[in-house]
C-alpha positions in Angstrom: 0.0 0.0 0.0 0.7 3.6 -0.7 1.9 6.2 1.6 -0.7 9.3 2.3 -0.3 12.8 0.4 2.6 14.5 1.0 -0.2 17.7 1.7 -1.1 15.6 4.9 0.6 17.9 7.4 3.4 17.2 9.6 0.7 16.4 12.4 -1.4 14.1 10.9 1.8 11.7 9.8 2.4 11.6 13.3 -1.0 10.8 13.9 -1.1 8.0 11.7 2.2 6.3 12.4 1.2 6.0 16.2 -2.7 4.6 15.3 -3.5 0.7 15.1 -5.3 -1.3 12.6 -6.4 -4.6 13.2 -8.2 -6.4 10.4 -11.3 -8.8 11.8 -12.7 -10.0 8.2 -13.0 -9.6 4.8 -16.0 -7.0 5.0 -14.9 -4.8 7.7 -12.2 -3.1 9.4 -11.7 -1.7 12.4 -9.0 0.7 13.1 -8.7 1.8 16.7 -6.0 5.2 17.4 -3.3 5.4 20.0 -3.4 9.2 19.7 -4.3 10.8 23.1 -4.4 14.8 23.6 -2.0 15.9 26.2 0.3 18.5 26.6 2.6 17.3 24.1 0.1 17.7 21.4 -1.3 20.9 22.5 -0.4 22.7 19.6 -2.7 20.2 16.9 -5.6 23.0 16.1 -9.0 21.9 15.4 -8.8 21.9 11.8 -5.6 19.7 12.0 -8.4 17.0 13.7 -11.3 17.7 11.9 -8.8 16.7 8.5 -7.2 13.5 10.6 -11.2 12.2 11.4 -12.4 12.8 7.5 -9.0 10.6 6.2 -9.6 8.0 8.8 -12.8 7.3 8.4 -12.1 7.3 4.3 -13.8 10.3 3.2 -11.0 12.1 1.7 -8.7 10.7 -1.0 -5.6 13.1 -2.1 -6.5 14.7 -5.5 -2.7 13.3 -6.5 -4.0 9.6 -6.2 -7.7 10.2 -7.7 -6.4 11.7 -10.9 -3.8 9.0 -12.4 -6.8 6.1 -12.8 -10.5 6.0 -12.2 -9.9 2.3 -11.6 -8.0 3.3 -8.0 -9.9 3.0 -5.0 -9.0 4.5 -1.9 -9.3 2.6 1.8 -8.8 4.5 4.7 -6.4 7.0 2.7 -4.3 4.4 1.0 -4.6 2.9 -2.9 -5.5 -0.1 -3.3 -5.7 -1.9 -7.0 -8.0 -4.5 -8.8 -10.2 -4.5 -6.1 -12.0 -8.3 -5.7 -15.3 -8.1 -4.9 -16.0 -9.6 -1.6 -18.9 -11.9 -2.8 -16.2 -14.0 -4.9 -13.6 -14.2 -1.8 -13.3 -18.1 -0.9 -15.1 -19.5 2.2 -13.4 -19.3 5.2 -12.6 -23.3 6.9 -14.2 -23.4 10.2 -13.7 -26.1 12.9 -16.7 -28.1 11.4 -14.2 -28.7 8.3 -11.4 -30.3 10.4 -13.9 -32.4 12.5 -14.0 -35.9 11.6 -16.6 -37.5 9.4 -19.5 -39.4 11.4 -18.8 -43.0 12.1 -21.7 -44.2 10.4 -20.0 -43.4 7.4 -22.6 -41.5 5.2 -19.9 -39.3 3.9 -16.7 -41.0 4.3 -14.5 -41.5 0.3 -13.2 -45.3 1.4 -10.3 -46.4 -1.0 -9.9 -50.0 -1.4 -8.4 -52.5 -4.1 -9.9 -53.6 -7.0 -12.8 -52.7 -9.4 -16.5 -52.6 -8.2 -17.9 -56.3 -7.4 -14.6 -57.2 -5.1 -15.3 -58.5 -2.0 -12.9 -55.7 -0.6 -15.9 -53.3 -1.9 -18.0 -55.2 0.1 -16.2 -54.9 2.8 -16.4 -51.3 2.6 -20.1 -51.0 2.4 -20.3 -53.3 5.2 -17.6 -51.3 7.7 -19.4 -47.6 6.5 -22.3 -47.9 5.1 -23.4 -45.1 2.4 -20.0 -44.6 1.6 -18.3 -43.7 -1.8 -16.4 -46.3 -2.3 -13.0 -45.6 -4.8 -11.5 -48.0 -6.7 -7.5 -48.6 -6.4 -5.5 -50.8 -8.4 -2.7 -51.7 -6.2 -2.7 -52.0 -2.4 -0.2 -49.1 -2.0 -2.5 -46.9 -4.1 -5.2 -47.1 -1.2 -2.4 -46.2 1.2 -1.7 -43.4 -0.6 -4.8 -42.4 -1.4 -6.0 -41.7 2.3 -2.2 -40.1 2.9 -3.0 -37.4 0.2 -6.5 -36.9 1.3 -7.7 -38.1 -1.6 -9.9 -40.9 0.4 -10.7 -40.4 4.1 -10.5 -44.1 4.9 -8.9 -47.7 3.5 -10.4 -51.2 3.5 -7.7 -53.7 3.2 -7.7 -57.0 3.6 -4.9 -58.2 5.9 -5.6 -62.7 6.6 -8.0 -65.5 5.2 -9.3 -68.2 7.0 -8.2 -70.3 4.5 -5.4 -69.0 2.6 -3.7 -67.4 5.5 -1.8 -63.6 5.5 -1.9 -61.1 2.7 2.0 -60.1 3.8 2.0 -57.4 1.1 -0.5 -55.2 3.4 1.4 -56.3 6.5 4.7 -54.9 4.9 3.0 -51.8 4.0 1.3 -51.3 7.3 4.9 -50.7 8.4 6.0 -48.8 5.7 2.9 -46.4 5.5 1.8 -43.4 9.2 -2.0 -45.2 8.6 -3.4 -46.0 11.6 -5.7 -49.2 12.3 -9.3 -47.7 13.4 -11.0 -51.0 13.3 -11.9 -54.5 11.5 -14.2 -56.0 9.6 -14.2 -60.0 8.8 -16.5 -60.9 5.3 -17.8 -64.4 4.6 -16.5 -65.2 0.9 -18.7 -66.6 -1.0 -17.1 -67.7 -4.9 -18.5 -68.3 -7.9 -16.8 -70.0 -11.7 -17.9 -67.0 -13.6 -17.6 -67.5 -17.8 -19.1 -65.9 -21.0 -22.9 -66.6 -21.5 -22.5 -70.2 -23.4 -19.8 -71.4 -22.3 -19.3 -74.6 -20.6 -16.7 -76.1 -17.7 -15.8 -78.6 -19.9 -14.4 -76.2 -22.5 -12.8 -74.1 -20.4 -8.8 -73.8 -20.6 -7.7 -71.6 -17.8 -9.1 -70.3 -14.6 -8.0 -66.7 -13.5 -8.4 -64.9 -10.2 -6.4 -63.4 -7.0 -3.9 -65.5 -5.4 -5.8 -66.2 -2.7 -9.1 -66.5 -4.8 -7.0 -69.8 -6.3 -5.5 -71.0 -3.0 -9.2 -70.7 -1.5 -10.8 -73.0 -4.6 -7.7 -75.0 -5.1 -9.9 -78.7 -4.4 -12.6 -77.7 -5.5 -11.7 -76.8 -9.0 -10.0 -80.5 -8.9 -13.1 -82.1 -8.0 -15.1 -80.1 -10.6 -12.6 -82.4 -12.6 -11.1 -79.1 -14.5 -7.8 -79.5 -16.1 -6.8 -76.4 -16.3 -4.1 -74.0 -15.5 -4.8 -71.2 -12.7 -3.1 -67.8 -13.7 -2.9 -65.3 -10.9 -4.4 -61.6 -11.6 -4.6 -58.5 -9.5 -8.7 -58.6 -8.0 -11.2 -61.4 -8.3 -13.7 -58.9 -9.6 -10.5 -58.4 -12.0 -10.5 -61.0 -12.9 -14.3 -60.7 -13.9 -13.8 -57.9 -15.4 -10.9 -59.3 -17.8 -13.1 -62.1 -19.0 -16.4 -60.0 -19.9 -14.2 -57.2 -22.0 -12.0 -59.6 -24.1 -15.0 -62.1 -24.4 -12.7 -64.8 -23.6 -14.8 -68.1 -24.0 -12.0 -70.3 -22.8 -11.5 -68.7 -19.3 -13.1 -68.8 -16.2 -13.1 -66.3 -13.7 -13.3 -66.9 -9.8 -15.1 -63.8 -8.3 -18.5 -62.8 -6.4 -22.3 -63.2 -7.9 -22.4 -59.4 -7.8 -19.0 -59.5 -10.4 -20.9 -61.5 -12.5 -24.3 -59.3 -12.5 -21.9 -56.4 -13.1 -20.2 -57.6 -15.9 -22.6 -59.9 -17.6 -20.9 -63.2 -16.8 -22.5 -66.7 -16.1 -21.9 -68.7 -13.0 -21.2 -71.9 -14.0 -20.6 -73.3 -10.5 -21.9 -71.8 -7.4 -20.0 -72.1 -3.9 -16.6 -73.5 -5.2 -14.7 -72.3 -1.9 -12.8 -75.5 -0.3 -14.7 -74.8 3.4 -18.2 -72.8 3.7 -16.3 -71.2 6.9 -14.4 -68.7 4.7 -14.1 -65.5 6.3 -11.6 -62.6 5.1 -10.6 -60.2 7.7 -10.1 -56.4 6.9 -8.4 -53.4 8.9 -9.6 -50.4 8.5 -7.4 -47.4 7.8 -7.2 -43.2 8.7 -4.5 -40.7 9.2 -5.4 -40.7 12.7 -5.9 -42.7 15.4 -9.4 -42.9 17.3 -9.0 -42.6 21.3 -9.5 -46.0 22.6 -12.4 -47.1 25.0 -13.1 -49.6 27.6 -16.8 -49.7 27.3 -16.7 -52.5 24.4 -14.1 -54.9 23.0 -10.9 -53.3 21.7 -8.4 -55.0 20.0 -4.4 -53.7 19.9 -1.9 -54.3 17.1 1.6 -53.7 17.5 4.8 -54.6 15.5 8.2 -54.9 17.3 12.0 -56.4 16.6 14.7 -57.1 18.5 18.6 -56.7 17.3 19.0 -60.0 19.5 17.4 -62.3 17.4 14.5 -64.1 18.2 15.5 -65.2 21.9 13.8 -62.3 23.1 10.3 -63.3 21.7 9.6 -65.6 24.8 9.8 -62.4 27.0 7.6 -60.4 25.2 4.8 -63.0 24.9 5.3 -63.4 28.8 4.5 -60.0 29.5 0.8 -60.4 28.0 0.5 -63.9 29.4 1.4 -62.5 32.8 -1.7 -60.4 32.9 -4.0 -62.8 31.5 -4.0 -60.6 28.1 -5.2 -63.1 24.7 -3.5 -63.0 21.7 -5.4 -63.3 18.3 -2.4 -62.9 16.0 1.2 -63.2 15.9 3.1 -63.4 12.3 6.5 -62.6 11.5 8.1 -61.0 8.4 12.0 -61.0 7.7 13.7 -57.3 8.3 13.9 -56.1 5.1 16.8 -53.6 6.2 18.4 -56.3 7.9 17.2 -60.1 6.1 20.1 -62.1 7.6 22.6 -61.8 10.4 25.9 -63.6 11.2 25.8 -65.1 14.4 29.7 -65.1 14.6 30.3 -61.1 15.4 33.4 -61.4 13.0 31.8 -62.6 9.9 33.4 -65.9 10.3 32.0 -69.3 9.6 28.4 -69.7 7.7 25.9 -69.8 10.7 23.1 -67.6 10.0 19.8 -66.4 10.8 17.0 -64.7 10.0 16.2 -60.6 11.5 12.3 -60.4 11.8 9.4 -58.5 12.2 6.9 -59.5 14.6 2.9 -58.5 14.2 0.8 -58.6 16.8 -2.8 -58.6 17.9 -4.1 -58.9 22.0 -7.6 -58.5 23.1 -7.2 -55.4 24.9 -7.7 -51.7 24.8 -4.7 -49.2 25.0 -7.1 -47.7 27.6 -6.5 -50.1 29.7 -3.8 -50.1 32.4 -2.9 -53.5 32.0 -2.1 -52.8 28.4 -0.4 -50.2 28.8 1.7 -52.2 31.7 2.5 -54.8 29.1 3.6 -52.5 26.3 6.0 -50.8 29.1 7.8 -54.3 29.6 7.9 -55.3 25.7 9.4 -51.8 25.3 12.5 -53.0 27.5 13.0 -56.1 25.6 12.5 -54.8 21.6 14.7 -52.5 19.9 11.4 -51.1 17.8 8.0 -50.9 19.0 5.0 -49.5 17.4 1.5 -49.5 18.0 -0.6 -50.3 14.6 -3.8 -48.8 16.4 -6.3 -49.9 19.0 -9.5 -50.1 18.0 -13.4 -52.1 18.6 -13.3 -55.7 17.5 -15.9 -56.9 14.9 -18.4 -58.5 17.1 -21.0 -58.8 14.7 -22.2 -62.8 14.1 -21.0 -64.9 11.7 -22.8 -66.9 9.4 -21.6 -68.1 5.7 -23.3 -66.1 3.0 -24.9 -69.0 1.3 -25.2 -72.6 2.0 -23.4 -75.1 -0.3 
């Protein structure tokens, strides 16, 4: 901004060097004076005031400033230029921005991985109901997805009943700041899913997810199918895959909805090796929720020792000690340190393995006794960190559809 007049007597400069001006909003100001009359001042005459009021209270613009450019405004004395109009200034955030979204999910973005008709989207709808459910084509991309706000929450699937750990997720888990803000566990119900017209006997190949396949690996030899399994990203994928190329010699294993979505056939119904097949899912935010004692909580931690694994007997102690359960323990080799000599000189060829250790206890981090335990693993583990603590899925279980 501008300077005043150089006309504005010696006075009034004074005047407005010592005043204040505090801006409140985008539509007002207020502008408050420090000046006080006292002996010091005695000499400023009436007209010297009456001119200091009319420029403060933006009535007078200097004839200097008013005669280069119509376009020039005047506020409180100084020039201002291109002047925005207030109605088009952006929206102020208020507290109710930052707040977090209500639990029941109406307006959470959950990020999860796969293409509509995956069981993972399933799982989503299930955890928040009413949700917008986005799509992500790689585990990592759902990470990332809730890291750079693009999602508010992730749905990822983290052990089978049948086909055991998905250790990509565990691996980034640690890699990723998510935090765990609760669980989900989905009966999985699959389907052979082909072209409309084709039959099992024609079929040359079967394509689904990893642990689709290990899930339907007996099945699909009792069905008598001799056919080679490829491995693909997502069941619904899989689906997907099928339905665009018009494949007629491949069958997909995915979900009834995957093949209502994409116009597919299920040629067998149920082809899971056990009815109880049940996929768990964590839930993921950018920040933790504050834990509770007033319903089931469950705690997942990771943790590693430089020692070895000598030191895991110790740490499992100091749960069993106060009677805390564990649900889950799984290890995963230390990527930054895989092997380790055990002779300190790098003699000889003895070696072992550095790992990871995941685990989950039945217990809330609100608890003292939890919080007791973690103090004692603390003194035994070179790394500790909590995954999150958060309410266990208590919801019954029942298979989706009878065989």
């Amino acid at each position: 901004m501008q300077a005043l007049s150089p006309a504005t007597n010696t006075n009034l400069q004074l005047l407005l060097r010592r005043r204040k001006v505090n801006r409140v909003a985008p539509r007002q100001m207020i502008i408050r004076s420090a000046y006080r009359f006292d002996s010091a001042n005695a000499n400023f005459s009436r007209a010297d005031w009456q001119a200091s009021c009319a420029i403060l209270a933006s009535k007078v613009v200097s004839q200097q400033d008013t005669e280069k450019t119509d376009e020039i405004t005047a506020v409180n004395g100084h020039r201002t230029l291109d002047v925005v109009p207030v109605d088009n200034l952006p929206k102020a955030l208020t507290i109710t921005d930052l707040s977090p979204a209500p639990m029941h999910g109406s307006t959470l973005r959950v990020a999860y991985q796969g293409v509509p008709g995956a069981y993972s989207e399933a799982a989503a709808g299930k955890a928040y109901p009413k949700c917008e459910a986005i799509p992500c084509d790689q585990f990592e991309v759902a990470f990332q997805a809730v890291e750079l706000w693009i999602a508010d929450r992730a749905v990822l699937p983290v052990e089978n009943s049948l086909g055991g750990s998905i250790h990509r997720n565990y691996d980034l888990l640690l890699r990723h700041r998510l935090h765990i803000v609760g669980e989900v566990q989905l009966p999985v119900h699959h389907c052979l899913l082909a072209m409309p017209g084709a039959r099992k006997e024609y079929l040359t190949r079967v394509i689904s997810h990893p642990q689709a396949l290990a899930q339907c690996e007996h099945t699909l030899t009792k069905l008598g199918l001799n056919v080679a399994r490829e491995a693909v990203d997502d069941t619904a994928g899989a689906a997907e895959f099928v339905a665009n190329n018009k494949l007629l010699d491949t069958g997909a294993i995915a979900s009834a909805r995957a093949a209502e979505l994409y116009g597919l056939s299920i040629l067998a119904d149920g082809i899971q090796d056990d009815s109880s097949n049940v996929t768990r899912f964590v839930l993921l935010a950018r920040e933790p929720i504050i834990p509770r004692t007033d319903r089931p909580f469950k705690t997942s931690i990771v943790f590693a020792h430089d020692k070895g694994t000598s030191v895991l007997f110790k740490v499992l102690s100091a749960f069993a000690f106060r009677n805390i359960s564990l649900t889950k323990i799984e290890s995963r080799p230390h990527r930054n340190r895989p092997i380790r000599l055990v002779n300190d000189k790098n003699v000889g060829t003895a070696k072992h393995f550095e790992y990871l250790f995941y685990v989950d206890f039945e217990a809330s981090m609100a608890e003292p006794r939890a919080q007791n335990a973690l103090a004692e693993v603390q003194e035994f583990t070179s790394f500790l960190r909590v995954l999150g603590s958060y309410p266990m899925d208590m919801t019954p279980w029942s298979p989706s559809r009878e065989d």
